[in-house]
C-alpha positions in Angstrom: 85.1 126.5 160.8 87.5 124.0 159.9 84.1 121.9 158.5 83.3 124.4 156.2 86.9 125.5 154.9 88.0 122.2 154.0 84.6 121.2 152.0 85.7 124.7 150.0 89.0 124.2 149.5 88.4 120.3 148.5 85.9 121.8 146.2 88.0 124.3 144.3 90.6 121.8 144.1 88.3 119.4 141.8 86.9 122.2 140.2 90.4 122.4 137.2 90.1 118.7 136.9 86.5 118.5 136.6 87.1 121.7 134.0 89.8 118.9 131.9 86.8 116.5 131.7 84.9 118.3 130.0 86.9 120.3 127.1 86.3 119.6 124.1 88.9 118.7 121.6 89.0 120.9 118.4 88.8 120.0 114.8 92.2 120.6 114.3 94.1 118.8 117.0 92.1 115.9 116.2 93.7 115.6 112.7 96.9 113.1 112.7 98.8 112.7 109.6 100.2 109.3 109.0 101.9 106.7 106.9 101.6 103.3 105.9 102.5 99.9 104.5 100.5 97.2 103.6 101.3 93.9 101.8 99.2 90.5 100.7 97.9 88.2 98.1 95.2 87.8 95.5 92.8 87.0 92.8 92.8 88.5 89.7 90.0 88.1 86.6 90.9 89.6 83.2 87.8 89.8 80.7 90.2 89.8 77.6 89.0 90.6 74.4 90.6 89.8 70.5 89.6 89.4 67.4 85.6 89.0 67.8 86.7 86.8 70.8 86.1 87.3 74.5 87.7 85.1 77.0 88.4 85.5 80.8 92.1 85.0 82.2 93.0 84.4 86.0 96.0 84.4 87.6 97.1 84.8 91.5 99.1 87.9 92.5 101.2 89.2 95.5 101.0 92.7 96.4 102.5 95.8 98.1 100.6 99.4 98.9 102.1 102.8 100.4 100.0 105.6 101.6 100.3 108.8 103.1 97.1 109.9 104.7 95.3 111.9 107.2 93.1 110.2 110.1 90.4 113.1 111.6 87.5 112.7 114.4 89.6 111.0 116.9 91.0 108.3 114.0 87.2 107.3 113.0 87.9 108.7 109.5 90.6 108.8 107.3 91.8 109.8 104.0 95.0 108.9 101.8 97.0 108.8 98.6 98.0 105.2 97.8 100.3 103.4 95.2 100.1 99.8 94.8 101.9 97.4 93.0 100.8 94.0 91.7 103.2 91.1 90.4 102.3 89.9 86.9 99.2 88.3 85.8 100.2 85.7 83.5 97.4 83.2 81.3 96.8 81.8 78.2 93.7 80.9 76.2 92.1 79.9 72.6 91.0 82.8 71.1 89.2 81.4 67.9 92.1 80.1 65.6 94.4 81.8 67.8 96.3 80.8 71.0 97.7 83.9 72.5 99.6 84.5 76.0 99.1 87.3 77.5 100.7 88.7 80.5 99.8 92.1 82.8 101.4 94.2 85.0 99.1 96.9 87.1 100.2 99.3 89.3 97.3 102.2 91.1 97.3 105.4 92.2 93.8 105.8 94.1 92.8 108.7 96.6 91.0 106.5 99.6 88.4 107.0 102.1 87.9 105.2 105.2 85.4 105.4 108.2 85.3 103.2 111.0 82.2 102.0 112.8 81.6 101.4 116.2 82.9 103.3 119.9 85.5 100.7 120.3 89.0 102.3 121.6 91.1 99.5 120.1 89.2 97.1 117.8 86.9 98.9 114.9 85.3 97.4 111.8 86.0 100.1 109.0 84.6 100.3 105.4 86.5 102.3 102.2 86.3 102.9 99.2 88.9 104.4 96.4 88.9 106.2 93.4 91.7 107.1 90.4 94.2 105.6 87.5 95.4 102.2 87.1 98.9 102.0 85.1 99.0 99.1 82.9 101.9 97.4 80.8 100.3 94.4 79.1 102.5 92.3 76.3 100.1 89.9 74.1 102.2 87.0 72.6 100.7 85.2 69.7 102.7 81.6 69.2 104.4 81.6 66.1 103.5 85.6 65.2 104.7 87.8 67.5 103.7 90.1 70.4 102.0 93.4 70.6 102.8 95.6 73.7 99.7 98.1 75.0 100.7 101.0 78.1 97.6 102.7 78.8 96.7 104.5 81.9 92.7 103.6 83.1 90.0 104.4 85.4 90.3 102.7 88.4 88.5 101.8 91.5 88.7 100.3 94.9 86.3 99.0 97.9 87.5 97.8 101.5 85.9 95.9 104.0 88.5 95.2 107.3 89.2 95.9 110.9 91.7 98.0 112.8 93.8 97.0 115.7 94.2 100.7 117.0 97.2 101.5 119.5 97.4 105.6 119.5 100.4 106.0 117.6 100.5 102.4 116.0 97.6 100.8 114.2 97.3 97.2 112.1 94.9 97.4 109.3 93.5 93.8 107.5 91.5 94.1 104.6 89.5 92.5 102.0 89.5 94.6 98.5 88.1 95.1 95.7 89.9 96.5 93.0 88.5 97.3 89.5 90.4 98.2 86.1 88.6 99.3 83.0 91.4 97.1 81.3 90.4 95.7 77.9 87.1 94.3 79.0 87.7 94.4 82.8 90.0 93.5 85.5 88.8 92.1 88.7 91.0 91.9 91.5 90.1 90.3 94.8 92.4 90.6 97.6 93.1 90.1 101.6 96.3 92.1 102.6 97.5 93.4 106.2 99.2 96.7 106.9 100.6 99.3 109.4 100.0 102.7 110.3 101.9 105.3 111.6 100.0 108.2 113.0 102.9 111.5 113.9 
């Protein structure tokens, strides 16, 4: 007797945990709202255009991003609101008879996407891209005749290449990105930063 009870009761004791295995975890719990903060340097190519003349400008640039987002399929996708903001771009060139200074300030507000790639638990290459308005204040100084200030809000656009360093509630994000302004002629930014996530 006691050979067969104790197989049994053995056997309905696995049988809960053996149940846990196998649930599977719904849509909705496996959405996690989080924050983050990400900070870095860069490259930054202005296609400036005046008076018949087209130049480019360059500068280097630090910068700071905050995003609140939501991370979905067990963190392997993600979506966020971001604001970034860029020190000023400052060049000068020879524009015909003209030498003008001119120096930009650009701040974004994109709506990004992010997947990652790979079943790694704690190391993933991801991939993003962005979408939404860039907020520019640019001041062209002319020597000797004066400045001229433009404010316009532009189209603005974003891709990401980087890896995550995942730790369930923690996770370090570096990135390379692209950013794009349809400033003027063009902005090109090119930029490595490294941030953190918080995931509630």
């Amino acid at each position: 007797m006691k050979k067969v009870v104790i197989p049994v009761l053995a056997a309905i004791a696995a049988c809960p945990a053996m149940a846990g295995q196998y649930q599977s975890e719904s849509f909705w719990d496996s959405l996690n709202p989080y924050i983050a903060v990400r900070g870095g340097a860069g490259y930054s190519n202005l296609n400036y255009r005046f008076d018949e003349y087209k130049e480019s400008l360059s500068d280097q640039e630090m910068h700071a991003r905050a995003a609140l987002g939501l991370a979905m399929w067990c963190n392997k996708a993600r979506t966020e609101i971001e604001w970034s903001m860029l020190t000023k771009l400052k060049d000068n060139d020879s524009f015909g008879p003209h030498q003008l200074n001119v120096d930009t300030k650009m701040n974004t507000l994109l709506m990004n996407a992010y997947m990652d790639f790979g079943d790694y638990q704690m190391i993933r290459p991801f991939i993003g891209f962005g979408a939404g308005v860039a907020f520019i204040d640019q001041t062209r100084t002319e020597l000797g005749v004066g400045s001229a200030d433009d404010d316009p809000t532009k189209f603005s656009a974003m891709g990401t290449l980087g890896v995550t360093f995942d730790w369930r509630h923690f996770a370090v994000d570096m990135a390379f990105r692209y950013t794009y302004a349809d400033v003027n002629s063009g902005l090109h930014n090119f930029a490595g930063d490294i941030g953190m996530r918080y995931m509630f």
